[in-house]
Biopython code that builds the backbone (N, CA, C, O; Angstrom):
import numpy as np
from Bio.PDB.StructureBuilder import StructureBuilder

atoms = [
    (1, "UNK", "N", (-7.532, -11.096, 5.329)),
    (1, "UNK", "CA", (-6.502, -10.847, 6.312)),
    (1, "UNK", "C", (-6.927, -9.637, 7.144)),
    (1, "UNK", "O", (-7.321, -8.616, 6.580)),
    (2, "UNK", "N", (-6.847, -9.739, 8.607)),
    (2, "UNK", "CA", (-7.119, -8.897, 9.562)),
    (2, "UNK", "C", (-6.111, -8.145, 9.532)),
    (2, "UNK", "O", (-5.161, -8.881, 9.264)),
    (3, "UNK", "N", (-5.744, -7.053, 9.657)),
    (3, "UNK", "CA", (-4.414, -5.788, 9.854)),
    (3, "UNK", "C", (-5.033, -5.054, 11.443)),
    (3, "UNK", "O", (-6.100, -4.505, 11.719)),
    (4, "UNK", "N", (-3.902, -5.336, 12.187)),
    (4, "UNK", "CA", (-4.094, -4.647, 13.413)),
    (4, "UNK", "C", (-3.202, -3.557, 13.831)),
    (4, "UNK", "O", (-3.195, -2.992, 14.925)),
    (5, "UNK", "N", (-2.542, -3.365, 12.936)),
    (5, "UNK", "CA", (-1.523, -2.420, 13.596)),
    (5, "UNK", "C", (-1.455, -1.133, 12.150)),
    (5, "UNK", "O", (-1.686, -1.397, 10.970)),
    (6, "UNK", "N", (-1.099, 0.146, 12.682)),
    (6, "UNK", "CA", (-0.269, 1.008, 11.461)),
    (6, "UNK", "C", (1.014, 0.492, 10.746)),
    (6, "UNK", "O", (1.951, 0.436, 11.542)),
    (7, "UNK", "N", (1.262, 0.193, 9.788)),
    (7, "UNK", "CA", (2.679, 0.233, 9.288)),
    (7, "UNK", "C", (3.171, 1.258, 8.087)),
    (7, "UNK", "O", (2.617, 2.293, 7.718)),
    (8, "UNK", "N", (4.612, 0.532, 7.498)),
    (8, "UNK", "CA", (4.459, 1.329, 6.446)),
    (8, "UNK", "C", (5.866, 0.721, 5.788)),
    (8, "UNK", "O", (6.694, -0.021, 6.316)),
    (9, "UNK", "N", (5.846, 1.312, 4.413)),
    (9, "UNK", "CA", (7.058, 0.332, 3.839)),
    (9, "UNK", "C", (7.392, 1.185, 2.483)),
    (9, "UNK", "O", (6.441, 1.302, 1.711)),
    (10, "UNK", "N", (8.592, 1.777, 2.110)),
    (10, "UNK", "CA", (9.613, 2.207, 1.129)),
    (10, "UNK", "C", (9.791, 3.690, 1.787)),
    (10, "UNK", "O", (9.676, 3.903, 2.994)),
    (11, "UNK", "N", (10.098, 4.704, 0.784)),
    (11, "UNK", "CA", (10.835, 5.887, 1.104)),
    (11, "UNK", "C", (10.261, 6.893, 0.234)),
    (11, "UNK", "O", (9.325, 6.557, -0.492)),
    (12, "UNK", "N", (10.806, 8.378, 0.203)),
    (12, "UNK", "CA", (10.070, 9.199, -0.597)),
    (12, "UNK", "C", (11.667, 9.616, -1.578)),
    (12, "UNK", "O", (11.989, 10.733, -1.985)),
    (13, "UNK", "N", (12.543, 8.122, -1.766)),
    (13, "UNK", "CA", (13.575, 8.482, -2.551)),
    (13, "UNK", "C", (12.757, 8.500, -3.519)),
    (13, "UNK", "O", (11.537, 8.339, -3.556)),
    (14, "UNK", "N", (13.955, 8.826, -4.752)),
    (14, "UNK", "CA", (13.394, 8.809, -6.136)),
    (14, "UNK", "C", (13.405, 7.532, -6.503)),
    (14, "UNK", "O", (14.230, 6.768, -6.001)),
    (15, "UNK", "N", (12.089, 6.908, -7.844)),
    (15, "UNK", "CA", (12.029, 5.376, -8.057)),
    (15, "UNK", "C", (11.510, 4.207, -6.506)),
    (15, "UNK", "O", (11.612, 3.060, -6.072)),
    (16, "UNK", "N", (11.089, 5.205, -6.289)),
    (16, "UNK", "CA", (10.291, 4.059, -4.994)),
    (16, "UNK", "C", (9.183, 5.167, -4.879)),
    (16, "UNK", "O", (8.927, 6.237, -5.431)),
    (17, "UNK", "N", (8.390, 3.985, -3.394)),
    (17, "UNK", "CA", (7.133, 4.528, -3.250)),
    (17, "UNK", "C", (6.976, 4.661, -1.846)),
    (17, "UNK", "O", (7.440, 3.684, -1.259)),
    (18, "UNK", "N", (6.365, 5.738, -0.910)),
    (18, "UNK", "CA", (6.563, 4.863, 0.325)),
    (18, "UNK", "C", (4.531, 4.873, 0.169)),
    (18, "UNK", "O", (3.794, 5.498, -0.593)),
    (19, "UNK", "N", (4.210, 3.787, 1.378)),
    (19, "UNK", "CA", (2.975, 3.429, 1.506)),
    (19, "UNK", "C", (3.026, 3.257, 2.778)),
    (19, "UNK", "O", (4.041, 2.920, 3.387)),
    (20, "UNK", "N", (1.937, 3.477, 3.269)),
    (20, "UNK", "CA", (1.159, 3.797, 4.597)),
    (20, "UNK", "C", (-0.187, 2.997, 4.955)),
    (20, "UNK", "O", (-1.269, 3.226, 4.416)),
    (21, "UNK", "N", (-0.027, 2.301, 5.663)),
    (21, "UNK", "CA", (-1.208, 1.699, 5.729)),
    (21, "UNK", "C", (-1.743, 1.539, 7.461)),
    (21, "UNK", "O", (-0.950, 1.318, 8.376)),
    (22, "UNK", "N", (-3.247, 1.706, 7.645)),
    (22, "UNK", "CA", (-3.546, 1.290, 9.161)),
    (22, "UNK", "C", (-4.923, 0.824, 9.144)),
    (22, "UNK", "O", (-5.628, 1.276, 8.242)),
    (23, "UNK", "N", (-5.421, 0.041, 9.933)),
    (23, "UNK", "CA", (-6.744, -0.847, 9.990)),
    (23, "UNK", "C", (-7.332, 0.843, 10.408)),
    (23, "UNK", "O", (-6.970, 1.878, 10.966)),
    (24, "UNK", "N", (-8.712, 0.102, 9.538)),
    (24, "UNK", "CA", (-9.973, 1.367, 10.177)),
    (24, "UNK", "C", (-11.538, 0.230, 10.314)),
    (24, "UNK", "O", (-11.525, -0.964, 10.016)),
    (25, "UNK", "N", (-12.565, 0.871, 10.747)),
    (25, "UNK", "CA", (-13.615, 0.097, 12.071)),
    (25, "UNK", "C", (-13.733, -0.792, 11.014)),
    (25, "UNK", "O", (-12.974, -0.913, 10.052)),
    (26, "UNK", "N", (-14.727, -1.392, 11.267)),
    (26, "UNK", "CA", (-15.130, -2.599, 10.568)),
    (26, "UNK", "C", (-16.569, -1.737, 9.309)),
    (26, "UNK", "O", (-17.204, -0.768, 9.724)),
    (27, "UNK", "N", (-16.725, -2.087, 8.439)),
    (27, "UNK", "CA", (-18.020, -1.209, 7.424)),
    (27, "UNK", "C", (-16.978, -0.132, 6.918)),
    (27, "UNK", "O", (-17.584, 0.544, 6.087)),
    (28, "UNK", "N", (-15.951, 0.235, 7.019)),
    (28, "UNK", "CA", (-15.615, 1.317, 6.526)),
    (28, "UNK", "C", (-15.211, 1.795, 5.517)),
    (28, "UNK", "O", (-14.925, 2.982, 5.360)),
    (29, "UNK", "N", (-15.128, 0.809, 4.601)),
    (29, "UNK", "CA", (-14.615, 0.192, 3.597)),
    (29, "UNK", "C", (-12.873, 1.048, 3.276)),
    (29, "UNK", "O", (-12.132, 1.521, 4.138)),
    (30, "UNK", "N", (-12.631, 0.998, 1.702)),
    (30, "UNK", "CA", (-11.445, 1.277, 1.514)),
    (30, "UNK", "C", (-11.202, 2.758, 1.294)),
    (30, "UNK", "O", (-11.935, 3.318, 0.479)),
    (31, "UNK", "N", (-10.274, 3.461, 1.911)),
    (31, "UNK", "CA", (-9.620, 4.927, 1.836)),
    (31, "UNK", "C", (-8.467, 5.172, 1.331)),
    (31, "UNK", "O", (-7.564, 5.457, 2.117)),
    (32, "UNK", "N", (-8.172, 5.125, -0.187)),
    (32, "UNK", "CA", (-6.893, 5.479, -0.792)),
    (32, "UNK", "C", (-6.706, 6.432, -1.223)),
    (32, "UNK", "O", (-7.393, 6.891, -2.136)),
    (33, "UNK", "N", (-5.263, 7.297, -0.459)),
    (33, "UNK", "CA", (-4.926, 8.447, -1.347)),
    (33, "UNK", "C", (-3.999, 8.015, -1.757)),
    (33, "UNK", "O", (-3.256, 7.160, -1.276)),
    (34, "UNK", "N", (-3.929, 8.727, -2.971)),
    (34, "UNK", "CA", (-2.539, 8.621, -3.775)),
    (34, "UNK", "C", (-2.010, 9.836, -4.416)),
    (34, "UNK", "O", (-2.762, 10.670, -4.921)),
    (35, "UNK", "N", (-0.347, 9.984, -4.401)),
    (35, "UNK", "CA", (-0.050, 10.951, -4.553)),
    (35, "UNK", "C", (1.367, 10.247, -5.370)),
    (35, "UNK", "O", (2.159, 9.375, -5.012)),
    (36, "UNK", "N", (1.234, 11.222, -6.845)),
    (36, "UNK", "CA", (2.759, 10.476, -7.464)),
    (36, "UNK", "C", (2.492, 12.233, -8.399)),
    (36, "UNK", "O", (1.652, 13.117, -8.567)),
    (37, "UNK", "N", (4.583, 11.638, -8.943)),
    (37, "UNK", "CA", (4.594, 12.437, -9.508)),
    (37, "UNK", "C", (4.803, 12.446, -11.179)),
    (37, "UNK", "O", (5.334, 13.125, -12.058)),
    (38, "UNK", "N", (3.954, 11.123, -10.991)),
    (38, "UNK", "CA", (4.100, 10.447, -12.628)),
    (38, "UNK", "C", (2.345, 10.533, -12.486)),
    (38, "UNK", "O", (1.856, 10.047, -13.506)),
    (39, "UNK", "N", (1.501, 10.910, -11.719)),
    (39, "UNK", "CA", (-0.287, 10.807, -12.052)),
    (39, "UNK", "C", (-0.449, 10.476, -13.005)),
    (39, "UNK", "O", (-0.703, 9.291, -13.219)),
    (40, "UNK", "N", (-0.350, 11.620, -14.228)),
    (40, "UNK", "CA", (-1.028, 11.743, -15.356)),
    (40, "UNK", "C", (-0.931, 10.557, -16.115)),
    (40, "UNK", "O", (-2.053, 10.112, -16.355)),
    (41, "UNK", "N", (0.288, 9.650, -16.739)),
    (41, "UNK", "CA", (0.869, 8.456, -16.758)),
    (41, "UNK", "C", (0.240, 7.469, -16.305)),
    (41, "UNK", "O", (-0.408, 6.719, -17.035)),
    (42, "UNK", "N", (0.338, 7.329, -15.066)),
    (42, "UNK", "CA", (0.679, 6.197, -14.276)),
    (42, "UNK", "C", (-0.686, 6.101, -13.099)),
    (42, "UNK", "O", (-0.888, 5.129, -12.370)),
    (43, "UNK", "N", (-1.395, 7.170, -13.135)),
    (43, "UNK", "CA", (-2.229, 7.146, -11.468)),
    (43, "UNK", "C", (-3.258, 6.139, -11.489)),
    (43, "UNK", "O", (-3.667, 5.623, -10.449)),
    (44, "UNK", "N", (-3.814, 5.755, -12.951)),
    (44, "UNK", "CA", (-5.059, 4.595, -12.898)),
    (44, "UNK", "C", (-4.685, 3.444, -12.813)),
    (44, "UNK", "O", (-5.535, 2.554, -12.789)),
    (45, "UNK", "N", (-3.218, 3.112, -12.740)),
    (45, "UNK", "CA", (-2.155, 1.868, -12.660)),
    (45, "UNK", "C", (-2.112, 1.729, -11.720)),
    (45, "UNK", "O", (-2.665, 0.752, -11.215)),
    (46, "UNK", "N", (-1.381, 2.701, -10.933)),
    (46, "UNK", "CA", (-1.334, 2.367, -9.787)),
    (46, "UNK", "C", (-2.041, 2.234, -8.601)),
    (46, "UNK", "O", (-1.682, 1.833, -7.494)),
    (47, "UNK", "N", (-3.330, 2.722, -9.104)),
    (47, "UNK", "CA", (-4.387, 2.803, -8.639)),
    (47, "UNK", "C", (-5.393, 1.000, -8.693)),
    (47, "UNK", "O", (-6.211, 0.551, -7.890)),
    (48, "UNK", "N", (-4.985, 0.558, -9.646)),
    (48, "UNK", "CA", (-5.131, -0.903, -9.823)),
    (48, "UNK", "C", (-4.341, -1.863, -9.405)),
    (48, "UNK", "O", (-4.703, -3.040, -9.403)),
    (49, "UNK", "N", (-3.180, -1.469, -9.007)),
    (49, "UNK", "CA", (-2.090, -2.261, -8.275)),
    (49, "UNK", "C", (-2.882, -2.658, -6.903)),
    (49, "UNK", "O", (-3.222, -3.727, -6.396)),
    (50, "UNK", "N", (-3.052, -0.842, -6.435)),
    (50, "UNK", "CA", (-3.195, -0.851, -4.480)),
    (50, "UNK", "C", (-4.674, -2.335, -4.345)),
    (50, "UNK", "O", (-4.950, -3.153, -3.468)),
    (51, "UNK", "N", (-5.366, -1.959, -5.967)),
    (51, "UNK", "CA", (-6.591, -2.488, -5.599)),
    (51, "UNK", "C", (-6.050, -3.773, -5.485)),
    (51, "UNK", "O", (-6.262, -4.396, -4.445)),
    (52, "UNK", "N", (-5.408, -4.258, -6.355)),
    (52, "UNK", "CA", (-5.792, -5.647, -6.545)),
    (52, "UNK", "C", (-4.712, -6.279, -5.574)),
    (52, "UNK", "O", (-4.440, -7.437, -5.891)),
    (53, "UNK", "N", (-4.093, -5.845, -4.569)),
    (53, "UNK", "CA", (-2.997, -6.458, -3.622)),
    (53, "UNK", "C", (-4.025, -6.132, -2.751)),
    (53, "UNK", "O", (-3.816, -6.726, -1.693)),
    (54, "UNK", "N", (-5.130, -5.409, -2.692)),
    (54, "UNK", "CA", (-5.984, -5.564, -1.033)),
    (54, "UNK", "C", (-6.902, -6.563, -1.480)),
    (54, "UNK", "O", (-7.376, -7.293, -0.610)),
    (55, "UNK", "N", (-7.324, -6.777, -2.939)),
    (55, "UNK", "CA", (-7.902, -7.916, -3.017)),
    (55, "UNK", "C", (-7.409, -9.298, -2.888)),
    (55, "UNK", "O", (-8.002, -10.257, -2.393)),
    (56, "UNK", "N", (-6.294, -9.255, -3.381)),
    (56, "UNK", "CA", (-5.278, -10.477, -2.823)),
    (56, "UNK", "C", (-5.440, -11.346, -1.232)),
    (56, "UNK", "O", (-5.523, -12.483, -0.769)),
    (57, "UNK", "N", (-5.410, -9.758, -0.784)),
    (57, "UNK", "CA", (-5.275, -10.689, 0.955)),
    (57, "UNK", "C", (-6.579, -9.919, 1.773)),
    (57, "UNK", "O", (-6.734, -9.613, 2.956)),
    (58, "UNK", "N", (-7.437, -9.761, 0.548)),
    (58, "UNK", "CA", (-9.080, -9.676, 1.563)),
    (58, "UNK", "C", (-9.230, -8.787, 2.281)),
    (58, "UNK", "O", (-9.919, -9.126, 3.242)),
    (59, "UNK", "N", (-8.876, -7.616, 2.314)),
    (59, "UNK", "CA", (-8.391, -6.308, 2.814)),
    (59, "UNK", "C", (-9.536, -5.399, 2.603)),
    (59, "UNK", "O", (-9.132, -4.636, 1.725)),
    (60, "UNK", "N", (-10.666, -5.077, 2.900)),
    (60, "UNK", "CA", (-11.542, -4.191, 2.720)),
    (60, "UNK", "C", (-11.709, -3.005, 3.627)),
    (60, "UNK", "O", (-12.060, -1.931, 3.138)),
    (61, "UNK", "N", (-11.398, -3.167, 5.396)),
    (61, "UNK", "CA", (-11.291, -2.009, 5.900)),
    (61, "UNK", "C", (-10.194, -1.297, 5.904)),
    (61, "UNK", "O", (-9.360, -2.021, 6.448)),
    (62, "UNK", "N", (-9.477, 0.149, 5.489)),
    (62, "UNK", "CA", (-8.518, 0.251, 5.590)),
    (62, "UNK", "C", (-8.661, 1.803, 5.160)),
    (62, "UNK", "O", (-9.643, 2.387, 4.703)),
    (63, "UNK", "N", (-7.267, 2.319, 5.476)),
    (63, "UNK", "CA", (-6.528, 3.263, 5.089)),
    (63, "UNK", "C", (-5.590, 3.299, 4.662)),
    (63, "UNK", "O", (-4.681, 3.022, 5.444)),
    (64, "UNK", "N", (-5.141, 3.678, 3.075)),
    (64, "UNK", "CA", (-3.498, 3.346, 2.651)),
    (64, "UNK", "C", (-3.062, 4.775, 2.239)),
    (64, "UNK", "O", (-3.609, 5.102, 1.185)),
    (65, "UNK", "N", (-2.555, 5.362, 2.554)),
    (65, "UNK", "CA", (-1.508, 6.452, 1.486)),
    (65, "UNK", "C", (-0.555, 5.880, 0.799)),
    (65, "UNK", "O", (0.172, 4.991, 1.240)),
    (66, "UNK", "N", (-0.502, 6.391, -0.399)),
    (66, "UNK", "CA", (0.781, 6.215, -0.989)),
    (66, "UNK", "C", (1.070, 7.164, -1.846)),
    (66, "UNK", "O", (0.445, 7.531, -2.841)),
    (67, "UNK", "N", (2.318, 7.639, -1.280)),
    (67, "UNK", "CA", (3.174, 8.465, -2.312)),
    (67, "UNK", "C", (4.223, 8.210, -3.268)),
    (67, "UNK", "O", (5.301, 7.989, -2.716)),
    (68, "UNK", "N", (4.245, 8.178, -4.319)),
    (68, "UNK", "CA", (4.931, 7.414, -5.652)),
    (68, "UNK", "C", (5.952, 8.635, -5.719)),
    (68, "UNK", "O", (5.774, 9.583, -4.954)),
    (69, "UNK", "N", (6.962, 8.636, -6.568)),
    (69, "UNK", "CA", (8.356, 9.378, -6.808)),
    (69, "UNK", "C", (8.443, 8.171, -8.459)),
    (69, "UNK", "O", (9.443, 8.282, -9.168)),
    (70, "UNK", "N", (7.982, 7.743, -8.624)),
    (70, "UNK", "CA", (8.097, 7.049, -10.024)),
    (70, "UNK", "C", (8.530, 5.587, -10.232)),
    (70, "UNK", "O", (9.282, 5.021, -11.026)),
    (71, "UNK", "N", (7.654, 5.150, -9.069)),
    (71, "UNK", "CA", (8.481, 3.300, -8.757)),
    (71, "UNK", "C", (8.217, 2.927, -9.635)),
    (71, "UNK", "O", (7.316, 3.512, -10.236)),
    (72, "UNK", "N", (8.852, 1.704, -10.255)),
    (72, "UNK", "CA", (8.944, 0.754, -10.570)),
    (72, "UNK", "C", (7.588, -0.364, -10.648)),
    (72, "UNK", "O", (7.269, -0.539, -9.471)),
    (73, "UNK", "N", (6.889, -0.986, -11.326)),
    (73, "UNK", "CA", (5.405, -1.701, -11.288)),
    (73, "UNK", "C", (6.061, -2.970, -9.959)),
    (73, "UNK", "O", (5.412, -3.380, -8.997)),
    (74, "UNK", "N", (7.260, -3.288, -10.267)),
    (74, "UNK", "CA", (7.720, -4.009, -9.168)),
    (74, "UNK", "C", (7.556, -4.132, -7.554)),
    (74, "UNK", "O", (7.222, -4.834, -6.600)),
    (75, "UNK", "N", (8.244, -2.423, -8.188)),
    (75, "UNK", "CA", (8.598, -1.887, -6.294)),
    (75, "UNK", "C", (7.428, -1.735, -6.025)),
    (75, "UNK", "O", (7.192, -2.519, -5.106)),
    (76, "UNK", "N", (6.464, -1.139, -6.303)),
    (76, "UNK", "CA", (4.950, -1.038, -6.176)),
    (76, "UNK", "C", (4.267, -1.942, -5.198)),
    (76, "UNK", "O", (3.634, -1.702, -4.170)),
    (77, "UNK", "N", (4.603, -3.136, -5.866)),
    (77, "UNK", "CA", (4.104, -4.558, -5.479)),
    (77, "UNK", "C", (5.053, -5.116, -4.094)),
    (77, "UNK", "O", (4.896, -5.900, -3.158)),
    (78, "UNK", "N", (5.755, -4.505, -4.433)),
    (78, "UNK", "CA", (7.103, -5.024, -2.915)),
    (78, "UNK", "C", (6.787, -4.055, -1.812)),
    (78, "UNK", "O", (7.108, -4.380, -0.669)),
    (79, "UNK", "N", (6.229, -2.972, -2.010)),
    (79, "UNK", "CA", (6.010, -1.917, -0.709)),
    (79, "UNK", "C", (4.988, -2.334, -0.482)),
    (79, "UNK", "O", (4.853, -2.585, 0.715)),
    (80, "UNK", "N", (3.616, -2.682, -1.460)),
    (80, "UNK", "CA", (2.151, -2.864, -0.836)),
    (80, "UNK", "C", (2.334, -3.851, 0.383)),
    (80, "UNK", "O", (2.131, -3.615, 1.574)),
    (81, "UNK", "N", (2.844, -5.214, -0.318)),
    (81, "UNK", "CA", (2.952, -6.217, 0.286)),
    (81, "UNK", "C", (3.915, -6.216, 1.654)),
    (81, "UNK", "O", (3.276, -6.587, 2.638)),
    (82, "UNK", "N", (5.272, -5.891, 1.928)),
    (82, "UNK", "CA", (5.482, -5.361, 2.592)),
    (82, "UNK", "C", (4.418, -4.825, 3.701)),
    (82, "UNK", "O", (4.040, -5.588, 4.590)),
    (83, "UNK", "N", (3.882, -3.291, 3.604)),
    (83, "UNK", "CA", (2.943, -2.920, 4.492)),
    (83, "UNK", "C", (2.185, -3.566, 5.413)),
    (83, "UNK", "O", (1.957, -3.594, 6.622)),
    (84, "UNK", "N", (1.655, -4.450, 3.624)),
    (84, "UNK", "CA", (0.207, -4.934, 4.232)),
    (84, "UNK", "C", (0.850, -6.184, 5.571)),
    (84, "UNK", "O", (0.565, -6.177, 6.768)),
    (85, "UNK", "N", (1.609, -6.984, 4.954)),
    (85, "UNK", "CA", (1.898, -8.087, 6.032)),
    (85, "UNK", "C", (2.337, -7.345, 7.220)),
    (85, "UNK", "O", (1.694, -7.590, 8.241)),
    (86, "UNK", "N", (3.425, -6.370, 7.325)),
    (86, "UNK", "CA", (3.211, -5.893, 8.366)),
    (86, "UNK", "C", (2.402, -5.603, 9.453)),
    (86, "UNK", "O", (2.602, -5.815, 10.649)),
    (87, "UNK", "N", (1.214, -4.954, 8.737)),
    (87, "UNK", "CA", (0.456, -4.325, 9.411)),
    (87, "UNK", "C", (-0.643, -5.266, 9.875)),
    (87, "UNK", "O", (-1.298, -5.013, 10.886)),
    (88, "UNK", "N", (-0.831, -6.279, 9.186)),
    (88, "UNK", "CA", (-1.400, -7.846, 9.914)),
    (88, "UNK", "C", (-0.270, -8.642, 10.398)),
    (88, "UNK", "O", (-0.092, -9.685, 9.769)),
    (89, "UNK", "N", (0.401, -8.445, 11.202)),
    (89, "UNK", "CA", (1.650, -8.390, 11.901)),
    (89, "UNK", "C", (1.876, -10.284, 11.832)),
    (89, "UNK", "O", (1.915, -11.208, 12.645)),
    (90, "UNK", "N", (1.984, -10.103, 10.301)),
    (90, "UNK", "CA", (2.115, -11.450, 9.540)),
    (90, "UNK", "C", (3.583, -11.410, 8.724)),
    (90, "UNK", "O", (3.639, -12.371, 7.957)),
    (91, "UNK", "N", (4.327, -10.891, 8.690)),
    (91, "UNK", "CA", (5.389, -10.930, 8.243)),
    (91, "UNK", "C", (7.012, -11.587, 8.714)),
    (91, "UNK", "O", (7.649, -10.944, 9.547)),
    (92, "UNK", "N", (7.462, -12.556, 8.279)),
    (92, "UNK", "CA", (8.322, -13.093, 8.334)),
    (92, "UNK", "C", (9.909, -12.665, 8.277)),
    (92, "UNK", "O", (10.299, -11.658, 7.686)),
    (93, "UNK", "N", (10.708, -13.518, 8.931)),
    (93, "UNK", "CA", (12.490, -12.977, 8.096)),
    (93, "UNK", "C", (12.619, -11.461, 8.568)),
    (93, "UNK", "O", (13.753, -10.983, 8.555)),
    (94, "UNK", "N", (11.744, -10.804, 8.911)),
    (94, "UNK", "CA", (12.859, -9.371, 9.360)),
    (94, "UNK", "C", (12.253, -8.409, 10.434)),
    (94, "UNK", "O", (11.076, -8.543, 10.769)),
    (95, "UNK", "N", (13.115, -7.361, 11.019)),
    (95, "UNK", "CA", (12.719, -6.946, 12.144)),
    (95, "UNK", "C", (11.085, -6.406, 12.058)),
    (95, "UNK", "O", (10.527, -5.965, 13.062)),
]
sb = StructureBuilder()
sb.init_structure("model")
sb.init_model(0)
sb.init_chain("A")
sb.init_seg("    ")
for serial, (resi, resn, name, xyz) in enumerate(atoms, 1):
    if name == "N":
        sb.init_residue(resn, " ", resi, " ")
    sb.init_atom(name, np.array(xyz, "f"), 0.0, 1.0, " ", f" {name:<3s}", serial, name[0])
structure = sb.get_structure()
């Protein structure tokens, strides 16, 4: 999946995540920061989440931030996705 635009999807409430995502050149491969306040726990998890939802939809050039507050493995998966369709301005059903 091509991503042409910046997006972004959840909040910096507590129990969510927000994520940030924007296309970068082509070769550039993947740029993830991550920032939670469960790391120690949780950071190689979630760190396998971001991976395997850009592997999902073929996602290799990119830039994602994400800042965690202690989501949910769920919500995780609902903000990536979120983003990502966004930002390959593939997303359905809402503004």
């Amino acid at each position: 999946m091509k991503l042409v635009k910046k997006s972004q999807a959840g909040s910096f409430e507590s129990s969510d995540i927000l994520v940030l995502i924007e296309p970068t050149e082509q070769q550039q491969g993947r740029v993830v920061e991550l920032q939670s306040s469960v790391m120690l726990q949780y950071g190689d998890s979630i760190r396998k989440i971001i991976a395997e939802m850009l592997d999902k939809y073929e996602i290799q050039d990119v830039h994602l931030i994400a800042n965690d507050k202690g989501a949910l493995e769920a919500t995780i998966y609902a903000r990536l996705e979120t983003a990502i369709l966004r930002a390959a301005d593939a997303q359905q059903g809402t503004l």
